[in-house]
N, C-alpha and C positions, 0 to 999 in steps of 0.2 A: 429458422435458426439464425441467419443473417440479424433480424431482426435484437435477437437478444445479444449473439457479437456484440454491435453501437453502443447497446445500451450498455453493458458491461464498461467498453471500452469509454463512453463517458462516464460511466461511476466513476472508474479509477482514476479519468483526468481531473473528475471535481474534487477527489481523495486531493492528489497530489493538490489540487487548489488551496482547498483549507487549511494542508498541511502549512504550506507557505501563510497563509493567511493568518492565521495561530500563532508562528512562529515571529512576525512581524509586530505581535504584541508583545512579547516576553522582552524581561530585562535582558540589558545588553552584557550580560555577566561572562565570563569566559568558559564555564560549562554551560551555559546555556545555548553561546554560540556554537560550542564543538557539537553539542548534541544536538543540536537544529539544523547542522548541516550533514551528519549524515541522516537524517527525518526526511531530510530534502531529496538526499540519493535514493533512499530506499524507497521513499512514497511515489517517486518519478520513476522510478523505474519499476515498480508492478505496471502501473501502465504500458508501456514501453516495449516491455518484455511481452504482454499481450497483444499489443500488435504485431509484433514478430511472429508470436503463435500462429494470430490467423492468416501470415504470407506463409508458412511455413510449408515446406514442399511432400512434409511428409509427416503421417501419424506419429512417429517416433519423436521427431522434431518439434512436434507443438502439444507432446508431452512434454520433451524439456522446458520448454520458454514457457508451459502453464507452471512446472514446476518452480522454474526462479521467479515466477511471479506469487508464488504461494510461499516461496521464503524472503522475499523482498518485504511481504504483509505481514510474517511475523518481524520481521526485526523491524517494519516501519511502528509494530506494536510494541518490542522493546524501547524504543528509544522513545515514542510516548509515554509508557511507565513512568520512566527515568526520569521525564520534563514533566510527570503529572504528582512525582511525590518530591521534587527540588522547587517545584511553584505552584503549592496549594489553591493559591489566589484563582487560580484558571482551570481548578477540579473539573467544573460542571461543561468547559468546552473542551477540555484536554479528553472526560472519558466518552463525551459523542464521536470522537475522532478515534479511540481506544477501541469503541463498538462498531465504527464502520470497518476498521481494520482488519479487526476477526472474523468481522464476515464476510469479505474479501478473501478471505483465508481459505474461510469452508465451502464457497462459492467457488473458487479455484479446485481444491480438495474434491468438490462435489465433481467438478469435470473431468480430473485426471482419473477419478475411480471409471467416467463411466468409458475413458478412452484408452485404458491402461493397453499399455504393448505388453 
């Protein structure tokens, strides 16, 4: 189990990676900035919030912090939407970033089912 822990927890680092990486292309427009910066909070923080899970002291506890990391992934997947239909130009990197997202999501999803309190 530890094993898949890392791995996880680097998905979600390389998530937040690209998210910045992505955002580092798009014009410097003023909804582009507003919406790239919370891309930024939320994509950083599923990570984040996953490691918090696995110090966490107690099953109940790292349901929570799997849960805010399962709503940190849908809204890091709204606010791609949002930059994927205001900068068509970047469709085809915007929705690989769209599909790591969700699956992040149900990946998350998939754990809290199996550890529900």
């Amino acid at each position: 189990m530890s094993e898949k822990k890392y791995d996880l927890e680097d998905r979600t680092l390389e998530f937040a990676i690209a998210c910045r990486i992505y955002i580092c292309k798009l014009p410097k427009s003023i909804s582009n900035i507003e919406d790239s910066k919370q891309l930024v909070r939320a994509s950083g923080s599923i990570g984040a919030n996953y490691i918090e899970a696995n110090e966490s002291l107690s099953k109940k506890d790292f349901v929570f912090r799997l849960k805010i990391s399962r709503k940190e992934s849908k809204e890091a997947v709204y606010w791609l939407n949002i930059l994927n239909r205001t900068n068509p130009e970047f469709k085809s990197e915007t929705e690989q970033l769209i599909k790591e997202g969700k699956e992040l999501k149900l990946i998350f999803s998939s754990i809290i089912e199996k550890y529900k309190v």
